[in-house]
C-alpha positions in Angstrom: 86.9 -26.6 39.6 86.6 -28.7 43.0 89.4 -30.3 44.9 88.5 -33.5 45.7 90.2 -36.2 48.0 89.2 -39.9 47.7 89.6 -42.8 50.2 90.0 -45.8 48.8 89.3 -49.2 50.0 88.0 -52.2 51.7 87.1 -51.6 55.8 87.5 -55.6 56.2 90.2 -56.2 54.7 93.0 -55.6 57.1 95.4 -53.2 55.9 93.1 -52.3 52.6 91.0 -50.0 54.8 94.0 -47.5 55.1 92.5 -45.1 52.3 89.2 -45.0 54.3 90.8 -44.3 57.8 93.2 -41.5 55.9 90.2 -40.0 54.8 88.2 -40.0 58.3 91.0 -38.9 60.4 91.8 -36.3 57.3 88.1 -34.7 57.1 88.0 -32.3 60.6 91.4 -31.5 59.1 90.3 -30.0 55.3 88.8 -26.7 54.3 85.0 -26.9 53.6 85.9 -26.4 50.4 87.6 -29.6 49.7 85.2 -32.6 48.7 85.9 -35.8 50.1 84.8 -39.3 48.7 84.8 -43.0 50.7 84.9 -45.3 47.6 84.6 -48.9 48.2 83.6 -50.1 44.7 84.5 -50.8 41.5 87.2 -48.9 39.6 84.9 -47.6 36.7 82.8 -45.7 39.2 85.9 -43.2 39.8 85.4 -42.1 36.9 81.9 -40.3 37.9 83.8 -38.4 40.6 85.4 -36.2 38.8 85.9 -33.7 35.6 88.8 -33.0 33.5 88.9 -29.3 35.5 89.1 -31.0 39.4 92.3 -31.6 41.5 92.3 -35.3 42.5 93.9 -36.9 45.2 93.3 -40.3 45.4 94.5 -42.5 49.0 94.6 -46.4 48.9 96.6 -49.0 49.8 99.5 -50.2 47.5 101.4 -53.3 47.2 105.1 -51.7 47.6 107.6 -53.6 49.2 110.0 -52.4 51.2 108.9 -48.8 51.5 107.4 -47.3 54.7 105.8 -44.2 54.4 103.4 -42.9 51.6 104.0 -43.2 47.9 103.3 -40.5 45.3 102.6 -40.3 41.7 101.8 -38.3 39.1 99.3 -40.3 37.5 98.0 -37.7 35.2 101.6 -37.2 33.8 102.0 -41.3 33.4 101.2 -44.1 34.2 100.9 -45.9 37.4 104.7 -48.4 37.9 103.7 -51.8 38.5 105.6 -51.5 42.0 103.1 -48.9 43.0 99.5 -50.1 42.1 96.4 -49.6 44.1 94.7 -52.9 45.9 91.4 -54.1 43.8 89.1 -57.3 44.3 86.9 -55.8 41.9 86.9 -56.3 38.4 87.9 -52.7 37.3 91.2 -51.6 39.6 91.3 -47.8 40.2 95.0 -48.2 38.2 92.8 -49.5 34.7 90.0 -47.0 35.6 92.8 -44.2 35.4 93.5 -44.9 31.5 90.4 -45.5 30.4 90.3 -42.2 31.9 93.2 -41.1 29.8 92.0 -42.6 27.1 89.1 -41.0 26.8 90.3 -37.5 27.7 88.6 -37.9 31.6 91.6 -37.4 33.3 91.3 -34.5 36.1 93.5 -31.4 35.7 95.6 -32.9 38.6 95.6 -36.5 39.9 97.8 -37.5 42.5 97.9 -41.5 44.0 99.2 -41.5 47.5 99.9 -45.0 47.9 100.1 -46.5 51.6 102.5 -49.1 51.7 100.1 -52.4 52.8 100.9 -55.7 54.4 98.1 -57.6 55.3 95.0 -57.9 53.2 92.7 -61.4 54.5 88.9 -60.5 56.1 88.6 -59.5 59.2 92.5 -58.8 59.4 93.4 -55.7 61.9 95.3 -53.4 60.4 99.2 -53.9 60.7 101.7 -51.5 62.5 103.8 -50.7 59.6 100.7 -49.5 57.9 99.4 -47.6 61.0 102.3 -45.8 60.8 102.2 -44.7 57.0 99.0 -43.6 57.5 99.8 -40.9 60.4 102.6 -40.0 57.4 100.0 -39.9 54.7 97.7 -37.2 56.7 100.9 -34.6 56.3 101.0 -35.8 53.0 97.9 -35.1 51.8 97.5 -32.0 53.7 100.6 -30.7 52.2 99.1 -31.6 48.6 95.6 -30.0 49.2 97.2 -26.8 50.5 
């Protein structure tokens, strides 16, 4: 059984690199014993990541209007809500990797989405204040969830 955190993401894509900044600023901060994965690619490759006995925590940008801070779900108890879906420009999202993952009985043990609330998404975009901000919250966050 590993713990495993994964950043999710696009580094030019404004506000879609916040799962990959979470995870760099987050890194110096984890026990050695706590795996952590930059994913930039298709959905279908998450599933390689893990095993049905790991702890997942899985960072990315969502599409979640009007919220500030980080958003958490369960997603090994359901479903991802359509107000809370990871950002994808590939042709498997993380959120249709997760049930086939269900599906086929590859869900981890524990799988956690910490959703950071994302505004700006065109290439070369910097990344927005309002996101910024989320992700200093998100570091407590996931902190708090690998402890």
């Amino acid at each position: 059984m590993s713990t495993i955190v994964v950043g999710l993401g696009n580094a030019w894509r404004g506000d879609d690199a916040a799962g990959l900044l979470v995870l760099e600023r987050l890194r110096p901060l984890l026990p050695d014993s706590v795996r952590t994965v930059v994913h930039e690619g298709d959905g279908l490759s998450l599933l390689d990541l893990w095993t049905p006995e790991d702890d997942v925590i899985l960072v990315d940008a969502v599409l979640a209007s009007g919220r500030g801070g980080p958003v958490l779900h369960d997603a090994r108890a359901r479903p991802l809500p359509p107000d809370v879906q990871p950002l994808s420009g590939h042709a498997l999202s993380a959120a249709s990797a997760i049930e086939l993952a269900r599906g086929i009985g590859w869900l981890p043990r524990r799988l956690i989405v910490v959703g950071i609330p994302a505004h700006s998404f065109g290439t070369g975009d910097p990344l927005s204040a309002e996101t910024n901000d989320a992700i200093e919250e998100t570091l407590e966050t996931v902190r708090h969830l690998v402890s």
